[in-house]
GUBATI-194769 format. One record per residue (C-alpha): residue in one letter; x, y, z. Coordinates in steps of 0.05 Angstrom, whole numbers, plus 32768, in hexadecimal, padded with zeros to 4 digits. Example, Ala and Ser with C-alpha at 12.3 -4.5 7.8 and 13.67 -1.06 7.14 Angstrom:
<r:a&c1:80F6&c2:7FA6&c3:809C>
<r:s&c1:8111&c2:7FEB&c3:808F>
# end
This chain:
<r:x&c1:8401&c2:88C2&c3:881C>
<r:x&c1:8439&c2:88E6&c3:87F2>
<r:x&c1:8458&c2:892C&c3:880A>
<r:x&c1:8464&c2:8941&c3:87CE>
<r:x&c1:842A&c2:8973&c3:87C7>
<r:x&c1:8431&c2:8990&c3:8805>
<r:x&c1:847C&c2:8992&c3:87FD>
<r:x&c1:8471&c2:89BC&c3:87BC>
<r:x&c1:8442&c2:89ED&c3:87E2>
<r:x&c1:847E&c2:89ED&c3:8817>
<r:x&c1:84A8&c2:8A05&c3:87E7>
<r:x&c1:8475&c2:8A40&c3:87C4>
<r:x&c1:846C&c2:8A5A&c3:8809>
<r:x&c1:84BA&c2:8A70&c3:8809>
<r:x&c1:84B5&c2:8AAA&c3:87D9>
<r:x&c1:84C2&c2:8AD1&c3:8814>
<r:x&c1:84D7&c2:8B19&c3:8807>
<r:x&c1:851E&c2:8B20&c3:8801>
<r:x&c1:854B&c2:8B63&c3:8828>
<r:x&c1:851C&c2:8B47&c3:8864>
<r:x&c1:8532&c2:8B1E&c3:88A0>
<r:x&c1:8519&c2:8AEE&c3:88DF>
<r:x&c1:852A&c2:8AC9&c3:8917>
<r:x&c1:852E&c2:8A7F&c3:890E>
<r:x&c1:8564&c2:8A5E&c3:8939>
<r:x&c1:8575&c2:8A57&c3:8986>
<r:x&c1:85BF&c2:8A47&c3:899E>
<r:x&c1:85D1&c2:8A3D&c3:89E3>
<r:x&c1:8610&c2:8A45&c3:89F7>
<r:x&c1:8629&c2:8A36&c3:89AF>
<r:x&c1:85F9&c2:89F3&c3:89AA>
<r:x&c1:85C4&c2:89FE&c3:8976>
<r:x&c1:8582&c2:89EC&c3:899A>
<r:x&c1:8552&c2:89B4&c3:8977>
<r:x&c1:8554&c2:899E&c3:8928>
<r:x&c1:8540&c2:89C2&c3:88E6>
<r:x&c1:8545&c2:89FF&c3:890C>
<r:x&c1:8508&c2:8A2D&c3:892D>
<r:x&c1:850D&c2:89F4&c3:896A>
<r:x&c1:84ED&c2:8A20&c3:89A8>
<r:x&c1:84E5&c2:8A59&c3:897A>
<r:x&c1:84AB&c2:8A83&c3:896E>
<r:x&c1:84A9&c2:8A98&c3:8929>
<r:x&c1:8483&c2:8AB4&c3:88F6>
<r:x&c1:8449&c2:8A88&c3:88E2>
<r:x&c1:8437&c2:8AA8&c3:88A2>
<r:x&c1:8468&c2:8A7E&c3:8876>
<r:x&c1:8463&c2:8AA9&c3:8837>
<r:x&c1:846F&c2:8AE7&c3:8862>
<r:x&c1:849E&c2:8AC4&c3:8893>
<r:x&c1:84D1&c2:8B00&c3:888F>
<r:x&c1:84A8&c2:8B39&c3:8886>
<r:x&c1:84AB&c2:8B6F&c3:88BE>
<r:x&c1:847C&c2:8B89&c3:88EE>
<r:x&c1:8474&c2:8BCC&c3:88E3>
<r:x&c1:842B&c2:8BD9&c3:8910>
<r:x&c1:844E&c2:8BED&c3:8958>
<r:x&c1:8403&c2:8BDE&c3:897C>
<r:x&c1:83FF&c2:8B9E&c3:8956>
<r:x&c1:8409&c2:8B5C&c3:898F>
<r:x&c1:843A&c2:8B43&c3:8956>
<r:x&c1:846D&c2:8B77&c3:896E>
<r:x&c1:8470&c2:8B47&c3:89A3>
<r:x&c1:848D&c2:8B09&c3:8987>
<r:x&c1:8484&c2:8B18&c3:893B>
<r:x&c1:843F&c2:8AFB&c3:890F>
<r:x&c1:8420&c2:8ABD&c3:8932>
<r:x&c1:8457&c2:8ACF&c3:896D>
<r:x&c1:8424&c2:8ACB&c3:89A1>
<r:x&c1:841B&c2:8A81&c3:8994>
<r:x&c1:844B&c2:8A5C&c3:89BE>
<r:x&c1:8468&c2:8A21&c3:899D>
<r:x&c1:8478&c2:89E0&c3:89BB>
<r:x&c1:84BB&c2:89D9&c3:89DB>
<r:x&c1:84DF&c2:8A05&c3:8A08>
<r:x&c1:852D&c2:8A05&c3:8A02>
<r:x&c1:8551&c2:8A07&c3:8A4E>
<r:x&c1:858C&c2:8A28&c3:8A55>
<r:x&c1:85B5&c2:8A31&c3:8A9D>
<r:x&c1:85BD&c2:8A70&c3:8ABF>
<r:x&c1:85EF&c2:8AA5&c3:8AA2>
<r:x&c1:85EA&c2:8A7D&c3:8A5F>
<r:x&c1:85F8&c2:8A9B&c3:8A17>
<r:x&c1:85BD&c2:8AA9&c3:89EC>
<r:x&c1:85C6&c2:8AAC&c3:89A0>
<r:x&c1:8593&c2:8ABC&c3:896F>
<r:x&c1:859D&c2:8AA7&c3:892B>
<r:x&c1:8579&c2:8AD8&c3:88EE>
<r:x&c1:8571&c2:8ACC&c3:88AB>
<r:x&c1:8568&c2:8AF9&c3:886D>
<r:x&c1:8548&c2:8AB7&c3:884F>
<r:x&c1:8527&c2:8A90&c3:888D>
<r:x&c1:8534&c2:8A4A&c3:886E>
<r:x&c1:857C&c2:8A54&c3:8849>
<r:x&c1:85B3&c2:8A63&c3:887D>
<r:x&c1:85EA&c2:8A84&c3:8878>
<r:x&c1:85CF&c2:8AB0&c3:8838>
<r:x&c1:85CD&c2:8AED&c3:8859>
<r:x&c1:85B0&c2:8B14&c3:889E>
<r:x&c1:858B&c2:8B52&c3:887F>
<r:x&c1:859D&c2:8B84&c3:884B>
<r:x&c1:85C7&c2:8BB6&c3:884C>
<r:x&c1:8599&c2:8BE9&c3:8846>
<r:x&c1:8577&c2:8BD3&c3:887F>
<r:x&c1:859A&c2:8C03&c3:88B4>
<r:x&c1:857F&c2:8C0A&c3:88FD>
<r:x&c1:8583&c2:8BEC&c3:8946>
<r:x&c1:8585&c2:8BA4&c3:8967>
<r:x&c1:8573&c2:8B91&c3:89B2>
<r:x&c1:8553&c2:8B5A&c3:89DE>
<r:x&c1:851B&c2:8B54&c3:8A09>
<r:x&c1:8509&c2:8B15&c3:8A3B>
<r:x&c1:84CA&c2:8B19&c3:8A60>
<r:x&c1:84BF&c2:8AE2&c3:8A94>
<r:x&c1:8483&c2:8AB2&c3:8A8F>
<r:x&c1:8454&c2:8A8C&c3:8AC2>
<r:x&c1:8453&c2:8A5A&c3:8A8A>
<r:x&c1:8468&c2:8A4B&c3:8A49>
<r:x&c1:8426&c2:8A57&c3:8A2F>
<r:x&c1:8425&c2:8A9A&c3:8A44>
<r:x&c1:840B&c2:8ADC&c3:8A19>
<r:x&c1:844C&c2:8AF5&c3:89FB>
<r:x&c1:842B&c2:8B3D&c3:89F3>
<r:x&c1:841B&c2:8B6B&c3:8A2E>
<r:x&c1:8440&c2:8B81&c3:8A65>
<r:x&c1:847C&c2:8B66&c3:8A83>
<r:x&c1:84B8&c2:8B6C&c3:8A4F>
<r:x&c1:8504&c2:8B8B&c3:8A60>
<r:x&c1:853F&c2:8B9E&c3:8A35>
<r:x&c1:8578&c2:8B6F&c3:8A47>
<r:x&c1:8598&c2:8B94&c3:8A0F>
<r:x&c1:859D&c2:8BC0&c3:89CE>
<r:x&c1:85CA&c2:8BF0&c3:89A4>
<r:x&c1:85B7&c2:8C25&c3:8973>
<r:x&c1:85E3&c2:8C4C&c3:894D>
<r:x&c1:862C&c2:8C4E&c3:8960>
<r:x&c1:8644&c2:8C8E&c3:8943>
<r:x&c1:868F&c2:8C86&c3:8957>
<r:x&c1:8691&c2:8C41&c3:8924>
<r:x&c1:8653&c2:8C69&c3:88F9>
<r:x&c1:8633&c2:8C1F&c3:88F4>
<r:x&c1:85EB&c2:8C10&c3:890B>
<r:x&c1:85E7&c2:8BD0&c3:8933>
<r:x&c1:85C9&c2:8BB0&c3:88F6>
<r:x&c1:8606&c2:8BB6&c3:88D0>
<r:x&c1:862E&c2:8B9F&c3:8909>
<r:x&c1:8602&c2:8B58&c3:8906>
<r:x&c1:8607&c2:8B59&c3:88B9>
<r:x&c1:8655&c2:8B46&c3:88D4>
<r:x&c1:8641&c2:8B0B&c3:88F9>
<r:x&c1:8616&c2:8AF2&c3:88C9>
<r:x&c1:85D0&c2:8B00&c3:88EC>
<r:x&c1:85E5&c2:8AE0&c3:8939>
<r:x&c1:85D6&c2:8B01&c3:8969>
<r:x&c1:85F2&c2:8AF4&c3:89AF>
<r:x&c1:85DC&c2:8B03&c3:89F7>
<r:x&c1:85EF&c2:8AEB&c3:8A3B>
<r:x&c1:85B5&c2:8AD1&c3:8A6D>
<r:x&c1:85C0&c2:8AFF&c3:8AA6>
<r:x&c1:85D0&c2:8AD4&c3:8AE3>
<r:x&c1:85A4&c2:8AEF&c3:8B18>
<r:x&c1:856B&c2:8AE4&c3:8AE9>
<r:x&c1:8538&c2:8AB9&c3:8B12>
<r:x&c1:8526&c2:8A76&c3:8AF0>
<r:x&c1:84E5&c2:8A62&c3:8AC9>
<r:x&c1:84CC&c2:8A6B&c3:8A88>
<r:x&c1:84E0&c2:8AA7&c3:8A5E>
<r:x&c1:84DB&c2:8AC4&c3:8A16>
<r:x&c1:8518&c2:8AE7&c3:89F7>
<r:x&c1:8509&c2:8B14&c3:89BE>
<r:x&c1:853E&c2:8B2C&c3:8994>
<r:x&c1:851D&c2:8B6D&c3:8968>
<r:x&c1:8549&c2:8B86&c3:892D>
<r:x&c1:8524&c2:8BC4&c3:8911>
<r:x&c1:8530&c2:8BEE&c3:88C8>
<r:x&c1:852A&c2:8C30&c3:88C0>
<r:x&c1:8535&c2:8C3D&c3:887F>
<r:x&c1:84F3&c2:8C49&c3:8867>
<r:x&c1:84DF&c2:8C74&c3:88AF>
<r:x&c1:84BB&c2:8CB2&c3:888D>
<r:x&c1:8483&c2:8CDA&c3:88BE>
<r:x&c1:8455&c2:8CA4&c3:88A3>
<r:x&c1:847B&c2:8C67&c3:88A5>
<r:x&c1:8492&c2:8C48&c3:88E0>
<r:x&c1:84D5&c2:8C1E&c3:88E6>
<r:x&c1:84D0&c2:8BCE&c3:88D3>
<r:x&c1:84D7&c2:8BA1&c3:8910>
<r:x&c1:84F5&c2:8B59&c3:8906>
<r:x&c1:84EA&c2:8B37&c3:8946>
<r:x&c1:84DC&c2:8AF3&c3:895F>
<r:x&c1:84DF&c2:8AC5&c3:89A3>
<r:x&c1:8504&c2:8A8E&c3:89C1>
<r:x&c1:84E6&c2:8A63&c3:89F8>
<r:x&c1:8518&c2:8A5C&c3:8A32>
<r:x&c1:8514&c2:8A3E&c3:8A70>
<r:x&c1:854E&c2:8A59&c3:8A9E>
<r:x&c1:8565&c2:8A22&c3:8AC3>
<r:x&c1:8583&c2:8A4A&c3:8B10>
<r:x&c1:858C&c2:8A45&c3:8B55>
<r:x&c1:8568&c2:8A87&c3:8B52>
<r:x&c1:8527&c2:8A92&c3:8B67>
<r:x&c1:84EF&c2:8ABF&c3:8B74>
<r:x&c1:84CB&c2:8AF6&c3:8B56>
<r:x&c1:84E7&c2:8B1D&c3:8B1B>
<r:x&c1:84E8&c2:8B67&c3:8B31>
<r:x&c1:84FB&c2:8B98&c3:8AFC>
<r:x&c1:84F7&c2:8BE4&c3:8B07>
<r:x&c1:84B8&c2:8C07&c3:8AEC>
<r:x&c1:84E4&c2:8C2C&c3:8ABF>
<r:x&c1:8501&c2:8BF0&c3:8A9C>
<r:x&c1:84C4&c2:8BC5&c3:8A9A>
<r:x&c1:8496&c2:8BD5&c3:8A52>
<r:x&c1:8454&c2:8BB2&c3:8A35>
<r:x&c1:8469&c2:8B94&c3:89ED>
<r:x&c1:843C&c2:8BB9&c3:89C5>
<r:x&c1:8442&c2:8BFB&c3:89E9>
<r:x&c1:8488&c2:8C04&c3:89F0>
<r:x&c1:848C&c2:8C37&c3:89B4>
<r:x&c1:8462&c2:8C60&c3:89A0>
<r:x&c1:845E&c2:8C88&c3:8958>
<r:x&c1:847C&c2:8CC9&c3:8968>
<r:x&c1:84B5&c2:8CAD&c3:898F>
<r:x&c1:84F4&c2:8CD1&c3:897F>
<r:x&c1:8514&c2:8C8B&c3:8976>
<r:x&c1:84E1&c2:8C73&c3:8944>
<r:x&c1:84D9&c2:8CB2&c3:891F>
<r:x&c1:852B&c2:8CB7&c3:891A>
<r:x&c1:8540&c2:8CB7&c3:88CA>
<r:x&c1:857B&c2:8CA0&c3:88C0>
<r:x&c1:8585&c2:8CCE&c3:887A>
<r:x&c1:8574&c2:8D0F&c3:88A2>
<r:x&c1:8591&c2:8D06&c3:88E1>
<r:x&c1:85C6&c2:8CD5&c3:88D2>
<r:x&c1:85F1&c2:8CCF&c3:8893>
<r:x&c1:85DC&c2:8D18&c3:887A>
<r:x&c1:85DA&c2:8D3F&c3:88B9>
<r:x&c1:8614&c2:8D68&c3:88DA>
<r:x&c1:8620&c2:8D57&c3:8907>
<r:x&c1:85FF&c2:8D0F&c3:890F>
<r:x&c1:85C2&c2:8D0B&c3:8941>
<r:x&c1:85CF&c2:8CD2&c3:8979>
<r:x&c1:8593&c2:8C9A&c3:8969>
<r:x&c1:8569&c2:8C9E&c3:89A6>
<r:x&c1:8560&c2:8C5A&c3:89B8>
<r:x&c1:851D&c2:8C31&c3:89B8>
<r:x&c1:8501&c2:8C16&c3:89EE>
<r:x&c1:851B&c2:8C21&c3:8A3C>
<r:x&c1:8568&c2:8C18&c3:8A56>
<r:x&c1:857E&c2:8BD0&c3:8A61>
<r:x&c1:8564&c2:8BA4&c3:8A9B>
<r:x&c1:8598&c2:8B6F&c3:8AC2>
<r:x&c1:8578&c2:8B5C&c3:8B07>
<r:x&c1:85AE&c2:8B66&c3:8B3F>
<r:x&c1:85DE&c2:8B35&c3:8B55>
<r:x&c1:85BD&c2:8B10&c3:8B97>
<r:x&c1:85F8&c2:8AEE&c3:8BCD>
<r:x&c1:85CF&c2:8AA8&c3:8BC6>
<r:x&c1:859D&c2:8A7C&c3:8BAB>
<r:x&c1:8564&c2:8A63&c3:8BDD>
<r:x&c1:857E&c2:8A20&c3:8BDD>
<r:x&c1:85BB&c2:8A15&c3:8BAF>
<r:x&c1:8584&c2:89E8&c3:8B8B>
<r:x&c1:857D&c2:89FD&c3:8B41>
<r:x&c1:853D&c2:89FF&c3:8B20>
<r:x&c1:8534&c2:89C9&c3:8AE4>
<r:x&c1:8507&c2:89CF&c3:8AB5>
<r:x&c1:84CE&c2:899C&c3:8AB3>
<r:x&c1:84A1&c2:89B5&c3:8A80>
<r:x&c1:84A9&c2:89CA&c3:8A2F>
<r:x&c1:84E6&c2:8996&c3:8A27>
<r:x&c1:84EE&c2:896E&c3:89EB>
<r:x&c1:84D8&c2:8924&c3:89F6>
<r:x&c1:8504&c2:88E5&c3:89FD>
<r:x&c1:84D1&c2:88C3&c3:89CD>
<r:x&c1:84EE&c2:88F9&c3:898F>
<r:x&c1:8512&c2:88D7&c3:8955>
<r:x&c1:8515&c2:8915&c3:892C>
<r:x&c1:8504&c2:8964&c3:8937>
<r:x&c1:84ED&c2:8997&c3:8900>
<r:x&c1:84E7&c2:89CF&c3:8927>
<r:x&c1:84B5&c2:89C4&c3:8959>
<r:x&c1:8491&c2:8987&c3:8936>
<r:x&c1:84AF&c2:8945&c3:8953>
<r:x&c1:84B3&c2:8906&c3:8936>
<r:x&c1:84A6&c2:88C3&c3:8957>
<r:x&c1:84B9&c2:8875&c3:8949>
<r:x&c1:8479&c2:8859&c3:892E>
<r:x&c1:8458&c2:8815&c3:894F>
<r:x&c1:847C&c2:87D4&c3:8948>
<r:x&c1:8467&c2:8796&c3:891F>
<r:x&c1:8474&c2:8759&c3:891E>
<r:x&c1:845D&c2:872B&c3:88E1>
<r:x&c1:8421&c2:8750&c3:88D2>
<r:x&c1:840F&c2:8767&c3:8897>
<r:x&c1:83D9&c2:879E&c3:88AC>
<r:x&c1:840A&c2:87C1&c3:88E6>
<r:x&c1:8440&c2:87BD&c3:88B0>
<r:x&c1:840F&c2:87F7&c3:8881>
<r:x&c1:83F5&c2:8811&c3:88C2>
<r:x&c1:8439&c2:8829&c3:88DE>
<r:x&c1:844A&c2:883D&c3:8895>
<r:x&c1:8408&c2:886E&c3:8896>
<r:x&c1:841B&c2:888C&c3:88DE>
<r:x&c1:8465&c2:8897&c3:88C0>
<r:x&c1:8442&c2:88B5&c3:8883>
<r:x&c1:8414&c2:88EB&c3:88B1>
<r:x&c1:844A&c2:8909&c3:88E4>
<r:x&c1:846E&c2:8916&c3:88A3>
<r:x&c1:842D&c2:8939&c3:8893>
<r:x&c1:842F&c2:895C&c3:88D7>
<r:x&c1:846F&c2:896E&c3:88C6>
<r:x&c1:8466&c2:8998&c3:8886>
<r:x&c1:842E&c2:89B4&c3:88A5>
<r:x&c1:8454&c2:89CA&c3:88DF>
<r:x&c1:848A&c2:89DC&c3:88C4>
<r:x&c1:84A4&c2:8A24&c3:88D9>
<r:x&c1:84BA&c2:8A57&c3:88A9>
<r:x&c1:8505&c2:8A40&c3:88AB>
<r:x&c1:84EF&c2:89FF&c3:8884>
<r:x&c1:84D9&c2:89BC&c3:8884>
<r:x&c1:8523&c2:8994&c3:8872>
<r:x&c1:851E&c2:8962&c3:88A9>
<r:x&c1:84D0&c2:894E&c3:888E>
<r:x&c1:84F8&c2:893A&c3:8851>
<r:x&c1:8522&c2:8911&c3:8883>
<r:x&c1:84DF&c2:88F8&c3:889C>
<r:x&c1:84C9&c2:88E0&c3:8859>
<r:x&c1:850B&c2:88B8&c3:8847>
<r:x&c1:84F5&c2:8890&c3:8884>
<r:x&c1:84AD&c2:8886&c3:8876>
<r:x&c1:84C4&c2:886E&c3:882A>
<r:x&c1:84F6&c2:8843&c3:884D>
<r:x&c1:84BB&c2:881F&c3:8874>
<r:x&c1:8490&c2:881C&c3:8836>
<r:x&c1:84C3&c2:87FA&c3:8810>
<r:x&c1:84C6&c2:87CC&c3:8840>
<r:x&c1:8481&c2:87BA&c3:884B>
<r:x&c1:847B&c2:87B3&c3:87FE>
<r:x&c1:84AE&c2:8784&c3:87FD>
<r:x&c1:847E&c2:875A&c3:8832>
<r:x&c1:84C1&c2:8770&c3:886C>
<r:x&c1:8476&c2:876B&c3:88A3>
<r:x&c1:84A6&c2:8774&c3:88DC>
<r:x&c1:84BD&c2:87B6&c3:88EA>
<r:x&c1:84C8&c2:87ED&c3:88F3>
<r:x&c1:850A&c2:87E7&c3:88D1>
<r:x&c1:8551&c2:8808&c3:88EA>
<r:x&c1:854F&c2:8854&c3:88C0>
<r:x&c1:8588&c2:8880&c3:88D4>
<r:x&c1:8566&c2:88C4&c3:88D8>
<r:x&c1:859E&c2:88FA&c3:88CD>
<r:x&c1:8586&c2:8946&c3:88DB>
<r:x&c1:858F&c2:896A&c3:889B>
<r:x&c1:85A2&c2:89AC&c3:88C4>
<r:x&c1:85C6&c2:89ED&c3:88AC>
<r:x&c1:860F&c2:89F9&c3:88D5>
<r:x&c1:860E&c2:8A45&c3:88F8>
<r:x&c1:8615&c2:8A7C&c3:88C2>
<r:x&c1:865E&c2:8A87&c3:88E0>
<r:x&c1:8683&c2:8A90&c3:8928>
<r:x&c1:864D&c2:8A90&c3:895B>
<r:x&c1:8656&c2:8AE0&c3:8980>
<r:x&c1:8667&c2:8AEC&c3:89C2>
<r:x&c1:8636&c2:8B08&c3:89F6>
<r:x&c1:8628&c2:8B4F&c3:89E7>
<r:x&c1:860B&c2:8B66&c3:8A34>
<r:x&c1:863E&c2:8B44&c3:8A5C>
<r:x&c1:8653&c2:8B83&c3:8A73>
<r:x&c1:8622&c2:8BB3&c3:8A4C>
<r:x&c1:85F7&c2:8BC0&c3:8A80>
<r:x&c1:85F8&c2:8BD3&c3:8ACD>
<r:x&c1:85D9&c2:8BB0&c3:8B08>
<r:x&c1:8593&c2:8BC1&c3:8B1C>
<r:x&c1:85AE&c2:8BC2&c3:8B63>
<r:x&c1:855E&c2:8BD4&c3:8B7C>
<r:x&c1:853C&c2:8B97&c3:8B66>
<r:x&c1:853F&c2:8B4F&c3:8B7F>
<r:x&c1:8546&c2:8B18&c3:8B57>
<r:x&c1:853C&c2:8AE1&c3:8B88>
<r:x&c1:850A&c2:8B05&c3:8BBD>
<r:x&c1:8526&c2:8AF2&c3:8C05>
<r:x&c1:8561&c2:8AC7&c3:8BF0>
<r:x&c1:858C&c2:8AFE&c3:8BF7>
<r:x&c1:85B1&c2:8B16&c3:8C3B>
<r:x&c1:85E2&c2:8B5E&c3:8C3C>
<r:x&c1:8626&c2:8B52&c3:8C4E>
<r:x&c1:8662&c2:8B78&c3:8C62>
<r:x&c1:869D&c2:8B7B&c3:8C41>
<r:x&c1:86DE&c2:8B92&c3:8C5A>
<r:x&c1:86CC&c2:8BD8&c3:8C52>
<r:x&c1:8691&c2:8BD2&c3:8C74>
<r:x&c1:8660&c2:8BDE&c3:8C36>
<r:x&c1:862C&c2:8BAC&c3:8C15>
<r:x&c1:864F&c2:8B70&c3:8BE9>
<r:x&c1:8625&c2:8B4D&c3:8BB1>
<r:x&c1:863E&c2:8B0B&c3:8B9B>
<r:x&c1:861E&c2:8ADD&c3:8B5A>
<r:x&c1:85E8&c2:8AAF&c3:8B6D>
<r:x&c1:85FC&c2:8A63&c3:8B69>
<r:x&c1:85F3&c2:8A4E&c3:8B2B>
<r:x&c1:8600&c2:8A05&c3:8B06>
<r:x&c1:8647&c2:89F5&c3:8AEF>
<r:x&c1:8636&c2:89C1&c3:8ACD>
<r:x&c1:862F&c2:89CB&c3:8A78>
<r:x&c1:85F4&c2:89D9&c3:8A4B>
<r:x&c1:85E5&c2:8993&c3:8A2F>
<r:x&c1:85E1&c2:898A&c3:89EB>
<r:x&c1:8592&c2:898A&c3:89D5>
<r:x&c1:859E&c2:8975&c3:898E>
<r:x&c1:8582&c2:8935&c3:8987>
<r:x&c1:85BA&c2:88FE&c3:896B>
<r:x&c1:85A5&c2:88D2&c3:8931>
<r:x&c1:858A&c2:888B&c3:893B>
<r:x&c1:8572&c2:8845&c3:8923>
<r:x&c1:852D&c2:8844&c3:8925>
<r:x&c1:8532&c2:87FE&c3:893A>
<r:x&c1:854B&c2:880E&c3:8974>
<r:x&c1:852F&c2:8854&c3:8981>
<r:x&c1:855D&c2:8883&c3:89BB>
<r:x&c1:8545&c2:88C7&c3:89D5>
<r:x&c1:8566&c2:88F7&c3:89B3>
<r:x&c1:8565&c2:891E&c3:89EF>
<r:x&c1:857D&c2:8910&c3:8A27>
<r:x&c1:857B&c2:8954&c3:8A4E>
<r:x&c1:855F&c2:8930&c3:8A95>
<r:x&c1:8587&c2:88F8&c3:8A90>
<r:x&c1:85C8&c2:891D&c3:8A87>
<r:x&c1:85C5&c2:8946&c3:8AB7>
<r:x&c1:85AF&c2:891B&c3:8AEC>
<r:x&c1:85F0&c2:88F0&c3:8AD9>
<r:x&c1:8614&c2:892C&c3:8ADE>
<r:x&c1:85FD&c2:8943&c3:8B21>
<r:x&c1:8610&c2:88FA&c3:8B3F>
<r:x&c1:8656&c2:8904&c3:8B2A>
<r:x&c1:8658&c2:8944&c3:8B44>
# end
């Protein structure tokens, strides 16, 4: 019934190799998403690896990372023209210890590819830059030493003619320190499940050009993956420009309106009401009631006792701190059941044991990075040419909510008396009423 074995195994796993990094935590618009971090992410399953790179470019985990193409099982929503920031870690469950080492010089960007549904195959076809930087030779910093300044986050705006549905975002922070003809650069990527909540809809058309397969994008013998930065970098004379990997940056165009004005909620992936406490993506739920009973008393007390099991077991590589939180309200009920308390469960105040953001969240880095595709349509027949007073063809930003993110994070509670701890739906119907 104790955690204690499985919470020393927990703790073995994390001899993770240090100088490495990954992905573990989703902020929108400044609100961390979820509890104990890794909530709608898709990390790296392989707990004693957790931070280790991919370094196979046809491997599927150069989709999402190791285990990436597993989805997990909530999906964060975020509004239309929302910031993105993803949190990395040189050590995935101690924040604020570092982003990557120093050594570890080369370029960032972000992908999204859209889904049908959550479930979707992260690898194949399907993927677009939203943005990236290399080497900037006027500052003579790689973009990983720019993010060693902000502490690992990295931030990106939604673009806000992206259609609505289910998406992955993938930010990929690569090393090429150890590039040699035989060794290819180390990729540190991961996903975030989004569901872009917009009054934009339709198919997603992106140009040929811009559109790549994840594996297939690079290939060995790409300049940009063959580039060493010793030779063509800090010893050369002049400096070789770093070819960038992957294709130019993707925003879909501007359309004048939305179908309807209506915007698109998500209705799939959220985090339940019925949630006491997150780890991650393992939920925790109020156990059965007694009353006076003996037998239900030990019986809740065992169901307590196994999601704390399904806890550790899911835990992601970021940690298991709230299935500690767990426990302190399993040996709560047991105390009480020993003390012949057969009426329960008892009030526990369950308090997320969660790290604060490694520093100042960033602002967007593609808010103006990028131009318009002005040849593809985000929202297909929504959109109508107009003149303007010089008698060419206006664009205008699609309708898109004004009303606030909500905060996700679920609040802590009395047991007794068990509220959602989110209350996403609720919100923003009350919200729309008092629009």
């Amino acid at each position: 019934m104790k955690l204690s074995s499985i919470l020393g195994l927990a703790t073995s796993l994390f001899s993770v190799a240090q100088a490495h990094t990954l992905f573990t935590t989703l902020y929108v618009n400044d609100v961390k998403q979820g509890q104990g971090d890794g909530t709608c992410v898709r990390e790296s399953t392989d707990l004693m690896h957790s931070n280790s790179p991919v370094v196979d470019l046809s491997s599927t985990d150069m989709a999402c990372g190791v285990g990436g193409t597993i989805p997990v099982n909530y999906t964060c929503p975020a509004p239309a023209g929302a910031k993105l920031t993803f949190e990395y870690r040189e050590s995935p469950n101690q924040a604020g210890k570092g982003f990557i080492d120093k050594s570890h010089l080369g370029p960032v960007a972000v992908y999204a590819k859209r889904l049908s549904v959550p479930s979707e195959d992260a690898a194949g076809p399907g993927w677009f830059k939203l943005w990236g930087e290399g080497y900037d030779m006027a500052a003579d910093k790689w973009a990983t030493e720019k993010f060693m300044a902000t502490n690992g986050l990295i931030s990106i705006q939604i673009p806000t003619a992206l259609p609505a549905g289910n998406y992955l975002f993938r930010p990929e922070v690569v090393a090429m320190h150890n590039v040699t003809p035989e060794v290819e650069p180390q990729f540190y990527i991961g996903c975030a499940q989004v569901f872009v909540e917009s009054s934009v809809t339709g198919n997603l058309e992106v140009p040929k050009d811009k559109s790549v397969s994840i594996p297939g994008y690079l290939q060995k013998n790409d300049p940009s993956v063959t580039y060493n930065i010793y030779t063509d970098e800090e010893y050369a004379n002049p400096k070789k420009p770093y070819p960038m990997m992957g294709p130019a940056p993707f925003v879909p165009a501007a359309v004048l309106s939305a179908t309807s004005g209506k915007i698109l909620r998500q209705t799939t992936g959220e985090i339940p009401d019925t949630c006491l406490l997150l780890n991650g993506n393992w939920c925790g739920v109020e156990v059965p009631a007694y009353k006076d009973n003996q037998t239900a008393c030990w019986t809740s007390v065992q169901d307590c006792w196994n999601q704390g099991s399904a806890c550790w077991a899911q835990q992601p590589a970021s940690g298991g701190r709230n299935c500690d939180v767990w426990q302190g309200k399993c040996k709560d009920m047991d105390a009480h059941c020993s003390a012949k308390d057969f009426s329960g469960p008892p009030a526990y105040a369950l308090k997320s044991d969660d790290f604060p953001p490694p520093g100042p969240i960033p602002a967007a880095l593609n808010v103006e990075d990028a131009p318009l595709d002005t040849g593809s349509s985000a929202a297909a027949g929504a959109a109508t040419a107009t003149t303007g007073s010089a008698g060419g063809t206006g664009t205008a930003v699609p309708t898109t909510s004004s009303e606030p993110i909500p905060d996700f994070t679920p609040k802590p509670t009395q047991t007794a008396k068990p509220k959602p701890h989110c209350n996403g739906r609720r919100r923003r119907r009350a919200a729309r009423r008092h629009q």
